[in-house]
PDB file of N, CA, C and O in Angstrom:
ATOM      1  N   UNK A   1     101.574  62.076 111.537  1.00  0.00           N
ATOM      2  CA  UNK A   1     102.015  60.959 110.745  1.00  0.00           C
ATOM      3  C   UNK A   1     102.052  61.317 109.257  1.00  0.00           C
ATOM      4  O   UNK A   1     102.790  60.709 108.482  1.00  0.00           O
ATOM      5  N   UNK A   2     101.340  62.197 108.910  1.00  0.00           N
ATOM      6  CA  UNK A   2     100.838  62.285 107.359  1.00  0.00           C
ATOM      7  C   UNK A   2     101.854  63.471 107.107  1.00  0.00           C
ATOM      8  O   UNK A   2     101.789  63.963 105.981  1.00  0.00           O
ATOM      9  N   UNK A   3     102.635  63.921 107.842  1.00  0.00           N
ATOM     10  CA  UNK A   3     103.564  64.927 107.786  1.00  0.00           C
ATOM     11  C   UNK A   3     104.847  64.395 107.768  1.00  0.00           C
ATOM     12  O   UNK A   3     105.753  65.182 107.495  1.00  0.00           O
ATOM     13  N   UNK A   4     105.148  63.156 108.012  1.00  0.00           N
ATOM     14  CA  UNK A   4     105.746  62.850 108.552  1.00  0.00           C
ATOM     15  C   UNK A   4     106.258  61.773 106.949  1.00  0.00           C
ATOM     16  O   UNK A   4     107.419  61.567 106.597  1.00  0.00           O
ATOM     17  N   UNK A   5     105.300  61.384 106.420  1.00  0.00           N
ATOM     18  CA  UNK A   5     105.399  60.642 105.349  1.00  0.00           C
ATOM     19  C   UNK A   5     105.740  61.573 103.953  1.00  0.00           C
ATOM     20  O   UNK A   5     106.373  61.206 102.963  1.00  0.00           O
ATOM     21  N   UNK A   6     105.004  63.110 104.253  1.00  0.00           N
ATOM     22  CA  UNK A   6     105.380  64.032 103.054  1.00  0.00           C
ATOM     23  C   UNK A   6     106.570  64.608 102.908  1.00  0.00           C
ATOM     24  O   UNK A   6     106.876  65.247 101.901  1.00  0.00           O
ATOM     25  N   UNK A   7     107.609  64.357 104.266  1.00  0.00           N
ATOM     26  CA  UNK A   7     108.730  64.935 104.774  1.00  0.00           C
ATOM     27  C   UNK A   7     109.181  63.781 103.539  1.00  0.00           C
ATOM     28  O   UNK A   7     109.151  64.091 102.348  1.00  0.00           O
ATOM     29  N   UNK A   8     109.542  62.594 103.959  1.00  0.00           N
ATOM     30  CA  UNK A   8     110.042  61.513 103.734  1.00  0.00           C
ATOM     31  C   UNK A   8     110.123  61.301 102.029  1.00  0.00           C
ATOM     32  O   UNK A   8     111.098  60.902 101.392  1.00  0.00           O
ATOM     33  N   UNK A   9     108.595  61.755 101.435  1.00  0.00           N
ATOM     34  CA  UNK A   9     108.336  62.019  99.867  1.00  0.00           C
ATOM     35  C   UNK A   9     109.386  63.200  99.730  1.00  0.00           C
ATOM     36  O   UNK A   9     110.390  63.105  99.024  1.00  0.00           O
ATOM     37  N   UNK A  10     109.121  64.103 100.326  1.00  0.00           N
ATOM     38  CA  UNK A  10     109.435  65.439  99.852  1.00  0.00           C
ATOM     39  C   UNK A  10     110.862  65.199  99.552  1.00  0.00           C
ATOM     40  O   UNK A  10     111.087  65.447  98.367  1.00  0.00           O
ATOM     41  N   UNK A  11     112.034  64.758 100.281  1.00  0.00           N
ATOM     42  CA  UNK A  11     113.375  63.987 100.757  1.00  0.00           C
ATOM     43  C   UNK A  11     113.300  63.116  99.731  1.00  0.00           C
ATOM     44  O   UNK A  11     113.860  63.605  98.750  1.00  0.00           O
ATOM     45  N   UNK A  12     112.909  62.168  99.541  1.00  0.00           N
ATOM     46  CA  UNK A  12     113.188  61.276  98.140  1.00  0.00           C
ATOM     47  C   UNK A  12     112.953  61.641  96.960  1.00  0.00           C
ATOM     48  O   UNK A  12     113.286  60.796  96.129  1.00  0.00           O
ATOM     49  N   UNK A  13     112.345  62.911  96.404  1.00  0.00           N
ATOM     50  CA  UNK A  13     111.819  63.503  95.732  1.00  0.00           C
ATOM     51  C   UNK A  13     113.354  64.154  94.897  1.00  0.00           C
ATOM     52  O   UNK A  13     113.724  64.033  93.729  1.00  0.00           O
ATOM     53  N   UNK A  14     113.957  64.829  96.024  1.00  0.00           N
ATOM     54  CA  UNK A  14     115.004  65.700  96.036  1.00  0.00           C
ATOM     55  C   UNK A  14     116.097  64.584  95.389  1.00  0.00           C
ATOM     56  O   UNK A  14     116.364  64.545  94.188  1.00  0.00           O
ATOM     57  N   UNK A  15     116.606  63.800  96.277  1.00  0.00           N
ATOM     58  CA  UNK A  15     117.449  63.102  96.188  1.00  0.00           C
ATOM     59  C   UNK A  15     117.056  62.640  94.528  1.00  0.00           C
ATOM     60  O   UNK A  15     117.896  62.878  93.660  1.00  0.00           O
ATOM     61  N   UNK A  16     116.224  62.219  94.290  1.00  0.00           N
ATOM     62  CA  UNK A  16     115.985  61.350  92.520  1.00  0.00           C
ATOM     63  C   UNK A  16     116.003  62.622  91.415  1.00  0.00           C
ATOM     64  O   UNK A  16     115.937  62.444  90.199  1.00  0.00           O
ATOM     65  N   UNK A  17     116.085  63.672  91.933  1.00  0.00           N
ATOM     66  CA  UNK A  17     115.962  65.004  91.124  1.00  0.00           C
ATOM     67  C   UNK A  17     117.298  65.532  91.115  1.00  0.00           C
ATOM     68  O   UNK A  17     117.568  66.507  90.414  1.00  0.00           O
ATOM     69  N   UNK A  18     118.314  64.863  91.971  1.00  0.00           N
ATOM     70  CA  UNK A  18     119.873  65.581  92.442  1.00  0.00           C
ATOM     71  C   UNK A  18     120.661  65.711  91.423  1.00  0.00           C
ATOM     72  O   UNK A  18     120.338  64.839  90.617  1.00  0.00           O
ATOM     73  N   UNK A  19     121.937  66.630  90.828  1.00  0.00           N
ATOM     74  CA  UNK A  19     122.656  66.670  89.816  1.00  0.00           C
ATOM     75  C   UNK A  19     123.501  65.560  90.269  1.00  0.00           C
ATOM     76  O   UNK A  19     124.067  65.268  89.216  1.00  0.00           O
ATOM     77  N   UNK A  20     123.852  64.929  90.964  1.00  0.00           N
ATOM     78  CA  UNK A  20     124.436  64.197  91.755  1.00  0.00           C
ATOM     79  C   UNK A  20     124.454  62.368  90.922  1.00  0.00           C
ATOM     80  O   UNK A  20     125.305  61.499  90.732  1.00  0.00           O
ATOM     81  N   UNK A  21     122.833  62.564  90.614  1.00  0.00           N
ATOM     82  CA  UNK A  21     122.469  61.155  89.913  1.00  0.00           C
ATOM     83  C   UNK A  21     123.289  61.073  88.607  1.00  0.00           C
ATOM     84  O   UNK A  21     123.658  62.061  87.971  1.00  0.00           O
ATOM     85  N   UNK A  22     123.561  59.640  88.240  1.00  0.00           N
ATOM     86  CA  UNK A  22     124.305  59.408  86.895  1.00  0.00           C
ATOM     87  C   UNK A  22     123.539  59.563  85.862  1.00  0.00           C
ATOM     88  O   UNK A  22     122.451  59.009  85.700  1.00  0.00           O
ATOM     89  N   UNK A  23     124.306  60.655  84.794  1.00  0.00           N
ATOM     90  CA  UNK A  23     123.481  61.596  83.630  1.00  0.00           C
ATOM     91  C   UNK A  23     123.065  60.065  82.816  1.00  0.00           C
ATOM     92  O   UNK A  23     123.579  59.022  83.220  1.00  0.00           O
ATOM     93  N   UNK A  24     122.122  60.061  81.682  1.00  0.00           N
ATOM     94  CA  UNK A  24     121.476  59.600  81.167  1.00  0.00           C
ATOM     95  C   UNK A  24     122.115  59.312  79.812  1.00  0.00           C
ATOM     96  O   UNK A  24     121.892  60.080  78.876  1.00  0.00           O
ATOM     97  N   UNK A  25     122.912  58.227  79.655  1.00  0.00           N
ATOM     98  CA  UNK A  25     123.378  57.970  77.999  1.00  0.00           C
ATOM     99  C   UNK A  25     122.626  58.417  76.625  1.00  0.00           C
ATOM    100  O   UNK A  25     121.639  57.709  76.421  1.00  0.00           O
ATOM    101  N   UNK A  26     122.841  59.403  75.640  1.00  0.00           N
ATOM    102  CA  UNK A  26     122.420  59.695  74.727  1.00  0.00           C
ATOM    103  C   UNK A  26     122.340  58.646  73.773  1.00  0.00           C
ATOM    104  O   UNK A  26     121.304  58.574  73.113  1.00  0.00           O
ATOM    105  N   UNK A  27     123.336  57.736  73.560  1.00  0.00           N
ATOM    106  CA  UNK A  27     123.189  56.975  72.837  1.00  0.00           C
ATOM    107  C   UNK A  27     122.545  55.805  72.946  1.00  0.00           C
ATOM    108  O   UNK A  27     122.142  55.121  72.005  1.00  0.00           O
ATOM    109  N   UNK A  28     122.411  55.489  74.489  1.00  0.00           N
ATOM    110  CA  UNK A  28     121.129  54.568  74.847  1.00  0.00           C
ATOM    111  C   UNK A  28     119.895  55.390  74.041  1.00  0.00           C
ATOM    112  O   UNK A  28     119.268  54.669  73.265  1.00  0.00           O
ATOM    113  N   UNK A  29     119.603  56.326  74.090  1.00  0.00           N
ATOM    114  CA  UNK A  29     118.301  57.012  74.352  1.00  0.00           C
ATOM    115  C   UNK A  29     117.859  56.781  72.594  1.00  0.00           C
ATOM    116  O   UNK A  29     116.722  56.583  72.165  1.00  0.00           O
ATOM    117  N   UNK A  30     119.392  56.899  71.630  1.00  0.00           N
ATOM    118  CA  UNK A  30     118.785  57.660  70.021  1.00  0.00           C
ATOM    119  C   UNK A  30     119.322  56.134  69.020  1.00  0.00           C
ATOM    120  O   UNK A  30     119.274  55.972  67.801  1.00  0.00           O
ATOM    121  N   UNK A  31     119.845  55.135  70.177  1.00  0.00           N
ATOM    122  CA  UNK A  31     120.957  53.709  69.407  1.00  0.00           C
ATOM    123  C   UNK A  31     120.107  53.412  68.296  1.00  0.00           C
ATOM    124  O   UNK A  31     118.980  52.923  68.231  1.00  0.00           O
ATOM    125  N   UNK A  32     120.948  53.842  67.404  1.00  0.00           N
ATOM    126  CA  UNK A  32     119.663  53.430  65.843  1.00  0.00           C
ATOM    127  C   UNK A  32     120.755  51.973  65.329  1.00  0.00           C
ATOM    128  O   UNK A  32     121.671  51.567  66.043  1.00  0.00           O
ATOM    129  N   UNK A  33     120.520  51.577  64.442  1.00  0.00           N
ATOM    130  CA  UNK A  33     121.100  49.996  64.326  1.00  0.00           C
ATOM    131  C   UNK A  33     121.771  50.292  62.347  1.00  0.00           C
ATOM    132  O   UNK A  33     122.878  50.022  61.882  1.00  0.00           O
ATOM    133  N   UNK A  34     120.394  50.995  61.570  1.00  0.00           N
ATOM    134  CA  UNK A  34     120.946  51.219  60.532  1.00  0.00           C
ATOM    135  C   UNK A  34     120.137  52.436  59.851  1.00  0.00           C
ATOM    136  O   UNK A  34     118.978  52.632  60.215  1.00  0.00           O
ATOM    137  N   UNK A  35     120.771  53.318  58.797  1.00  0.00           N
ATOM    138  CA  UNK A  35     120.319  54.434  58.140  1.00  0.00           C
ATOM    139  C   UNK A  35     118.843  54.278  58.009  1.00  0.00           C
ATOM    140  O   UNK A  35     118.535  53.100  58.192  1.00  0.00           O
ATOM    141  N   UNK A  36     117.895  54.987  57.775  1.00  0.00           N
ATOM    142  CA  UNK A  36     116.414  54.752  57.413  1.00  0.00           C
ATOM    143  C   UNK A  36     116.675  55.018  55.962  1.00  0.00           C
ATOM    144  O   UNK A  36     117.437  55.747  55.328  1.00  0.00           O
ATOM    145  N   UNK A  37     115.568  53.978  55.634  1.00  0.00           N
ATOM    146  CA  UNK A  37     115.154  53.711  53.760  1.00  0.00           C
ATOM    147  C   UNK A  37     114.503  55.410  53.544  1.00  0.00           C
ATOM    148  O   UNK A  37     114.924  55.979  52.536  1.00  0.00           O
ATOM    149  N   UNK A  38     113.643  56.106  54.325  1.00  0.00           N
ATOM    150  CA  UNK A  38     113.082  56.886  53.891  1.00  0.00           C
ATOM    151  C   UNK A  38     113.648  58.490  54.607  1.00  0.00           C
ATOM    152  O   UNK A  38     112.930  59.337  55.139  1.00  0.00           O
ATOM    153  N   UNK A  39     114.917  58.531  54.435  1.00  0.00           N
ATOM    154  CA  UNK A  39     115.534  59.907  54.349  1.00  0.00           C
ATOM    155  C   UNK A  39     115.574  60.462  53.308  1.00  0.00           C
ATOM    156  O   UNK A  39     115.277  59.900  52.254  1.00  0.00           O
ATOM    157  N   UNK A  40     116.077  62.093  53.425  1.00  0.00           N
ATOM    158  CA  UNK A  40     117.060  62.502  52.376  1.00  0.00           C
ATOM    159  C   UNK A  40     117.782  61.609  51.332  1.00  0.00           C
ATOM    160  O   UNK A  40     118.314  60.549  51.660  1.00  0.00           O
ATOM    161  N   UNK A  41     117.777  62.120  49.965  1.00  0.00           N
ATOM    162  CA  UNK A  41     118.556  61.345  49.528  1.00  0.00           C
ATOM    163  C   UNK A  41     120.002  62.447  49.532  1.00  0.00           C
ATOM    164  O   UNK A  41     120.614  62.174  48.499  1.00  0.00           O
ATOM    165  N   UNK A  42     120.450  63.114  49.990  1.00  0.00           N
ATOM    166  CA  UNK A  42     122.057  63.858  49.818  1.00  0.00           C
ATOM    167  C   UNK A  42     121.949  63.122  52.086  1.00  0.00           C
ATOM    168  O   UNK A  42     122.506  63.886  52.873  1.00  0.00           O
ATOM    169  N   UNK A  43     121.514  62.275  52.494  1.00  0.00           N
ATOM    170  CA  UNK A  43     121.608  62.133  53.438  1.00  0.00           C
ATOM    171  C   UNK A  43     123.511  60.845  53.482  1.00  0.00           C
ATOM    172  O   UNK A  43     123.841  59.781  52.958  1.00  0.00           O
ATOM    173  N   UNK A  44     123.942  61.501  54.092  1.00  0.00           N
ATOM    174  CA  UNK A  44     125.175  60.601  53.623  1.00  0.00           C
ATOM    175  C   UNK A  44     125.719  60.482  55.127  1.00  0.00           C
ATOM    176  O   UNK A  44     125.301  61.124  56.090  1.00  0.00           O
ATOM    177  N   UNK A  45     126.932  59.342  55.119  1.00  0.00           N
ATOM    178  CA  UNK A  45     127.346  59.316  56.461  1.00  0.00           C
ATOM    179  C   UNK A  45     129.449  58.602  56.127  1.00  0.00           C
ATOM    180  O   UNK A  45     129.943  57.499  55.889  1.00  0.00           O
ATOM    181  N   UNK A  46     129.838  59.598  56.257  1.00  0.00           N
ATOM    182  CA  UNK A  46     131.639  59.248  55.777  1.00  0.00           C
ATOM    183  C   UNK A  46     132.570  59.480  57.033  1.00  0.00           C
ATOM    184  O   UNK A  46     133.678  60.015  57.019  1.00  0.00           O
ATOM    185  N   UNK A  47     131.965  59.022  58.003  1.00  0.00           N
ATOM    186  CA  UNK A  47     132.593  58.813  58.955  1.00  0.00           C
ATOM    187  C   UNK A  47     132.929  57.652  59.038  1.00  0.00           C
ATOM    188  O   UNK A  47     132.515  56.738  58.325  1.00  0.00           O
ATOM    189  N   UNK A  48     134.290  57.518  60.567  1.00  0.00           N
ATOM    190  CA  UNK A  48     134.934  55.579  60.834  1.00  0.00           C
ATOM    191  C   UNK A  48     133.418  55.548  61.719  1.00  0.00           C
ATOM    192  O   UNK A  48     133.638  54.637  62.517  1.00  0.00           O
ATOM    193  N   UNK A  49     132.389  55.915  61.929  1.00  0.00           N
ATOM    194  CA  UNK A  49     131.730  55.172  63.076  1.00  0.00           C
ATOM    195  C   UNK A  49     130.953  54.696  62.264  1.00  0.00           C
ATOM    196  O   UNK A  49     130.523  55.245  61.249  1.00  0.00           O
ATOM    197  N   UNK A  50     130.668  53.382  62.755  1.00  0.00           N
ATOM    198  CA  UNK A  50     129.800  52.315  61.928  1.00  0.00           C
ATOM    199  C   UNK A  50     128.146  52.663  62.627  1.00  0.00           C
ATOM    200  O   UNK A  50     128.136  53.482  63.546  1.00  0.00           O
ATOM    201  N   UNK A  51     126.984  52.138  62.256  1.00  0.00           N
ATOM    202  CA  UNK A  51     125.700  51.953  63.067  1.00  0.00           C
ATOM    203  C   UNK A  51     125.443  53.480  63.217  1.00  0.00           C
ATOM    204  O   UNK A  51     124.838  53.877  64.213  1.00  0.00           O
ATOM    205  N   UNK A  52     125.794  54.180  62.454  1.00  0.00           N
ATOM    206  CA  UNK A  52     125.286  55.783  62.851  1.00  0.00           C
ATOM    207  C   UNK A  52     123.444  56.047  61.716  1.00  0.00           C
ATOM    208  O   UNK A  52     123.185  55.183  60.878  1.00  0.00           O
ATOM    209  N   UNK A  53     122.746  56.900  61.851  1.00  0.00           N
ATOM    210  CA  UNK A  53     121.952  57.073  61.276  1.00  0.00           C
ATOM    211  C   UNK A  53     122.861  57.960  60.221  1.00  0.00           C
ATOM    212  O   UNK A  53     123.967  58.494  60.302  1.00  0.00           O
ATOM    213  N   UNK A  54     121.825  57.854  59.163  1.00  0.00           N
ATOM    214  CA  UNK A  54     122.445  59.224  58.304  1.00  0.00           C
ATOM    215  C   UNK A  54     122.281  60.383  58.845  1.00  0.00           C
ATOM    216  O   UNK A  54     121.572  60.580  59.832  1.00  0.00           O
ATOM    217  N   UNK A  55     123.112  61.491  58.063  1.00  0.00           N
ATOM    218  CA  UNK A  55     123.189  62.384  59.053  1.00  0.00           C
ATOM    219  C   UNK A  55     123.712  64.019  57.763  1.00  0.00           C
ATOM    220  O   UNK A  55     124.432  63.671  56.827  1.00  0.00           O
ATOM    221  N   UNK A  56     123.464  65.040  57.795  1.00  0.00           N
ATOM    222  CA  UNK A  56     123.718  66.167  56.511  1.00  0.00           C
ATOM    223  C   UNK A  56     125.063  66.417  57.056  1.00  0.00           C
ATOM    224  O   UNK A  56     125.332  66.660  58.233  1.00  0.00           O
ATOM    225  N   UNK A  57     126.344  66.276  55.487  1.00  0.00           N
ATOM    226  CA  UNK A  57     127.357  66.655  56.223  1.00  0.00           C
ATOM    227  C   UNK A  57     128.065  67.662  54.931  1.00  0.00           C
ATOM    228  O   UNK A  57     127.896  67.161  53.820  1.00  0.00           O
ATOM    229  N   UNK A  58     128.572  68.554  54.933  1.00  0.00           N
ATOM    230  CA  UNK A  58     129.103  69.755  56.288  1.00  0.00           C
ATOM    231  C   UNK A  58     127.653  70.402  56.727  1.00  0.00           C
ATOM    232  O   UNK A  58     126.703  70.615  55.974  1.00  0.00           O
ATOM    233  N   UNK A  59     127.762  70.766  58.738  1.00  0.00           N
ATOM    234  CA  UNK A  59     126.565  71.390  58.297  1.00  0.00           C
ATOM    235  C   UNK A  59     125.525  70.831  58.683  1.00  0.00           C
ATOM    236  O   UNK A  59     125.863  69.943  59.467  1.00  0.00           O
ATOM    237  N   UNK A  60     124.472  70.860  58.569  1.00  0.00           N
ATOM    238  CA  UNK A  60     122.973  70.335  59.116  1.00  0.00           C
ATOM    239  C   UNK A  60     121.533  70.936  58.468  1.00  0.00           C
ATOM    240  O   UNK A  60     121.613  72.041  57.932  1.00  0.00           O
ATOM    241  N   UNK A  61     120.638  70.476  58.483  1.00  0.00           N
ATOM    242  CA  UNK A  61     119.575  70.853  57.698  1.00  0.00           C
ATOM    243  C   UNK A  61     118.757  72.119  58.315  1.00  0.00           C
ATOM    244  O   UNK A  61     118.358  72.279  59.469  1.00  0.00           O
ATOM    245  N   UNK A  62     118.628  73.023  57.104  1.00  0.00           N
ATOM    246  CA  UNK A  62     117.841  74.192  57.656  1.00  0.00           C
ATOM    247  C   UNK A  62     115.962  74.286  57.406  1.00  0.00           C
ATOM    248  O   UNK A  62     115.392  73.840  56.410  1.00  0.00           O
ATOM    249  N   UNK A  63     115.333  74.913  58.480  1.00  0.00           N
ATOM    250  CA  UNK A  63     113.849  74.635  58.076  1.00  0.00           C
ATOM    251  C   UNK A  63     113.688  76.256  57.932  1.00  0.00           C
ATOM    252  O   UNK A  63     113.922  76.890  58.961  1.00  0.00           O
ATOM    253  N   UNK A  64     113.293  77.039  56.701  1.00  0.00           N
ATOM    254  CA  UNK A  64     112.711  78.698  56.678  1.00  0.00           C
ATOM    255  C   UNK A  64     111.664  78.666  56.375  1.00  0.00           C
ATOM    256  O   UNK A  64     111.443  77.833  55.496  1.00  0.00           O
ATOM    257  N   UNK A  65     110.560  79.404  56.816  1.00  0.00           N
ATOM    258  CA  UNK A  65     109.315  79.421  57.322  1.00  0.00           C
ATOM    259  C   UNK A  65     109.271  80.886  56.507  1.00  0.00           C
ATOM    260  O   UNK A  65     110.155  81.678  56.835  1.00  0.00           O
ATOM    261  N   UNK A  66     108.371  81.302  55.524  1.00  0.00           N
ATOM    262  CA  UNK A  66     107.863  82.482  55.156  1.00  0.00           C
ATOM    263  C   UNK A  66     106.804  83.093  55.730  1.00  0.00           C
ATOM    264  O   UNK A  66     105.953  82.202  55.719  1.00  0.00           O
ATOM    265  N   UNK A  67     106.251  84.174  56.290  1.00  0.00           N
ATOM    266  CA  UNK A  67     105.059  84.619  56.528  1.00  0.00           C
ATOM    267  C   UNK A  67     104.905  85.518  55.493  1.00  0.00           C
ATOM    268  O   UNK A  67     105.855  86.301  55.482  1.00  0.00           O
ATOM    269  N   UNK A  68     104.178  85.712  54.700  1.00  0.00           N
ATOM    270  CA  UNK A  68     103.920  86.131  53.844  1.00  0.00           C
ATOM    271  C   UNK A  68     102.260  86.876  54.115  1.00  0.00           C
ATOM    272  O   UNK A  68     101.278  86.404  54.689  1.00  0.00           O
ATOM    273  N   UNK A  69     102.432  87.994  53.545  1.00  0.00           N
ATOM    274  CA  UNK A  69     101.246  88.717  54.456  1.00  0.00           C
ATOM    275  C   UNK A  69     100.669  89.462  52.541  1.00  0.00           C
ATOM    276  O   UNK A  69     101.411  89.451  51.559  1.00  0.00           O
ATOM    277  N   UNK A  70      99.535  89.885  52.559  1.00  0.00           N
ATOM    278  CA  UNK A  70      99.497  90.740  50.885  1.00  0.00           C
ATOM    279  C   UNK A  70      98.951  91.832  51.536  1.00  0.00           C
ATOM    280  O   UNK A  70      98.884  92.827  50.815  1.00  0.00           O
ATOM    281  N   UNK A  71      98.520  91.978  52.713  1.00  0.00           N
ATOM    282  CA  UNK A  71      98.191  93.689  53.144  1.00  0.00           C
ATOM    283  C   UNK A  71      99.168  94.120  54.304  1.00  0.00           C
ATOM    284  O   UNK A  71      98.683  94.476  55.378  1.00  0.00           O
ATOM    285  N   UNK A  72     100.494  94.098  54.121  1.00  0.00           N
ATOM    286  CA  UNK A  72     101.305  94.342  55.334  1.00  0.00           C
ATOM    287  C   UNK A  72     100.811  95.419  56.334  1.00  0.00           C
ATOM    288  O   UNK A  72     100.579  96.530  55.858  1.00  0.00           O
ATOM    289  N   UNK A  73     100.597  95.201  57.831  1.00  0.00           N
ATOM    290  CA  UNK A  73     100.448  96.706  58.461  1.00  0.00           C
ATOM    291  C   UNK A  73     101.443  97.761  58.565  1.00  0.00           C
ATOM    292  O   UNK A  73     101.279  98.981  58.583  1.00  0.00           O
ATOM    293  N   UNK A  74     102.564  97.031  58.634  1.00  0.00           N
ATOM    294  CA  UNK A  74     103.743  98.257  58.762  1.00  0.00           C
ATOM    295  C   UNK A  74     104.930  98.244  57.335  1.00  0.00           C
ATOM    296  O   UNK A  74     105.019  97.113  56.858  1.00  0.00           O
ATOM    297  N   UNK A  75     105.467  98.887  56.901  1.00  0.00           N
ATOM    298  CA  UNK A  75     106.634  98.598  55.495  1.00  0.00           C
ATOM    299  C   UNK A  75     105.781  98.636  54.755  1.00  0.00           C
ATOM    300  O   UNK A  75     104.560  98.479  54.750  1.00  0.00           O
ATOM    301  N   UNK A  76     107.155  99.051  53.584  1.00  0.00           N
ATOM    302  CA  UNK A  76     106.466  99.198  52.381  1.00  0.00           C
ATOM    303  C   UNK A  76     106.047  97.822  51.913  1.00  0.00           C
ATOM    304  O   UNK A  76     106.355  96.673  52.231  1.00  0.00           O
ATOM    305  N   UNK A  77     105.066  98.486  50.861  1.00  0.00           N
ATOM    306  CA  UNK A  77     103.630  97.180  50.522  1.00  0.00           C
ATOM    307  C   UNK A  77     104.627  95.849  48.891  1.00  0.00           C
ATOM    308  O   UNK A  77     104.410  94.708  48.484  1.00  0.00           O
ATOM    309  N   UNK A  78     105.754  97.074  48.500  1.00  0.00           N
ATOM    310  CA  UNK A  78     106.078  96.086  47.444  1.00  0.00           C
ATOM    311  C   UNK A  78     107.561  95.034  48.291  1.00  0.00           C
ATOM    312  O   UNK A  78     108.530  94.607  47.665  1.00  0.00           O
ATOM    313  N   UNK A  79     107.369  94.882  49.485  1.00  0.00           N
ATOM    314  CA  UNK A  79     109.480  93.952  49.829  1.00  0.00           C
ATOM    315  C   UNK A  79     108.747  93.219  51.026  1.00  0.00           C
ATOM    316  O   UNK A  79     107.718  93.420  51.672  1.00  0.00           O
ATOM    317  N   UNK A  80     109.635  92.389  51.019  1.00  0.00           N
ATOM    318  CA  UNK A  80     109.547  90.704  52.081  1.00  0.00           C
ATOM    319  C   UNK A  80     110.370  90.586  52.331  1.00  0.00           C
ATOM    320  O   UNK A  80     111.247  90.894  51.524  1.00  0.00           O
ATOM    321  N   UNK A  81     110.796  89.983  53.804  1.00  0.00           N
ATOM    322  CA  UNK A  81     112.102  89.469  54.714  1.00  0.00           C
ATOM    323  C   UNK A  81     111.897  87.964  54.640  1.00  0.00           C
ATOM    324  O   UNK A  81     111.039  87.408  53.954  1.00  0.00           O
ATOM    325  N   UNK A  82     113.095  87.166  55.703  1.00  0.00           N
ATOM    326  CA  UNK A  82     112.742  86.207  56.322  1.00  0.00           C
ATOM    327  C   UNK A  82     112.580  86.729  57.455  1.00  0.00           C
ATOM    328  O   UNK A  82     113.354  87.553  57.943  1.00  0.00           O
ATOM    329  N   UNK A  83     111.260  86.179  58.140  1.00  0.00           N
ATOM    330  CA  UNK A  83     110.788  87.181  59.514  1.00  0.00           C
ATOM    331  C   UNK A  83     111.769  87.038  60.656  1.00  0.00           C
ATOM    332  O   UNK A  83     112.267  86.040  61.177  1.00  0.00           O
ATOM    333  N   UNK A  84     111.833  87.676  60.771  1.00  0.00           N
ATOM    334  CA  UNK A  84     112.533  87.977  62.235  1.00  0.00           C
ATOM    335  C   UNK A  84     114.370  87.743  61.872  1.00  0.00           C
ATOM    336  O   UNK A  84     114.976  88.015  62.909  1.00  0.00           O
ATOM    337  N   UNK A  85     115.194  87.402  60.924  1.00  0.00           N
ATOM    338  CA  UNK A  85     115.928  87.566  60.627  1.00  0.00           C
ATOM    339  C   UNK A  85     117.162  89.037  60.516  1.00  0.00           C
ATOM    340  O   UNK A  85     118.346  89.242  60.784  1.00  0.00           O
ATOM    341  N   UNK A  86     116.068  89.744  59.990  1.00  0.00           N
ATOM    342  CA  UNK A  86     117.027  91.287  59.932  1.00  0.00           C
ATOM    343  C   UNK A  86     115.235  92.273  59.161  1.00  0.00           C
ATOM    344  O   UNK A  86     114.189  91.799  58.717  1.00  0.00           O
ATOM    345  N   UNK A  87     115.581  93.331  59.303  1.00  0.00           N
ATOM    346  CA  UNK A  87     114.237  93.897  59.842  1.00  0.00           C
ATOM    347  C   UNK A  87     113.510  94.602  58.540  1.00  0.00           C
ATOM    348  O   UNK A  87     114.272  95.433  58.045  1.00  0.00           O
ATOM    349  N   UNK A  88     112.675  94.537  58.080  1.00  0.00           N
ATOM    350  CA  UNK A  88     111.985  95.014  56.855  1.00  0.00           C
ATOM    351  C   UNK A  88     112.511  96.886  56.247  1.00  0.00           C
ATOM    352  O   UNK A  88     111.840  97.913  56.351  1.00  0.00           O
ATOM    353  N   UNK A  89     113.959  96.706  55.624  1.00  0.00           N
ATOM    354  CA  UNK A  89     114.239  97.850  55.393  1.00  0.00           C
ATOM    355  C   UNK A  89     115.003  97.524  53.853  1.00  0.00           C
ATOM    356  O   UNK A  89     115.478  98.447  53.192  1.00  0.00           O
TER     357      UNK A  89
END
């Protein structure tokens, strides 16, 4: 019986997990109503769609992260990259 019920889980499991199911509206998920008071101020929005959040236009916002080391183990001791970008030469 108890095999019999995990079959049955296992089977409904599948089916609610299927590519098959109807995908999930993005704009249900992000529906903002109006810009936030506390963005960017170059946050702008010059599009026809009305009710959009602000949004960076051309383009999109970049985040660069320095690691900055003062006893490097490898390279020379006087030059700095952005890490992992292109390679300490």
């Amino acid at each position: 019986m108890v095999a019999v019920q995990f079959m049955v889980l296992a089977f409904a499991g599948v089916a609610v997990a299927s590519p098959l199911s109807p995908p999930v509206d993005a704009h249900s998920l992000f529906a903002r109503t109006s810009c936030s008071i506390t963005g960017a101020a170059s946050c702008t929005n010059t599009t026809a769609q009305s009710n959009l959040c602000c949004f960076e236009y051309p383009g999109g916002q970049l985040l660069q992260t320095q690691f900055w080391d003062f006893n490097p183990s490898t390279g020379p001791s006087d030059s700095w990259t952005i890490h992992g970008l292109w390679p300490d030469q």
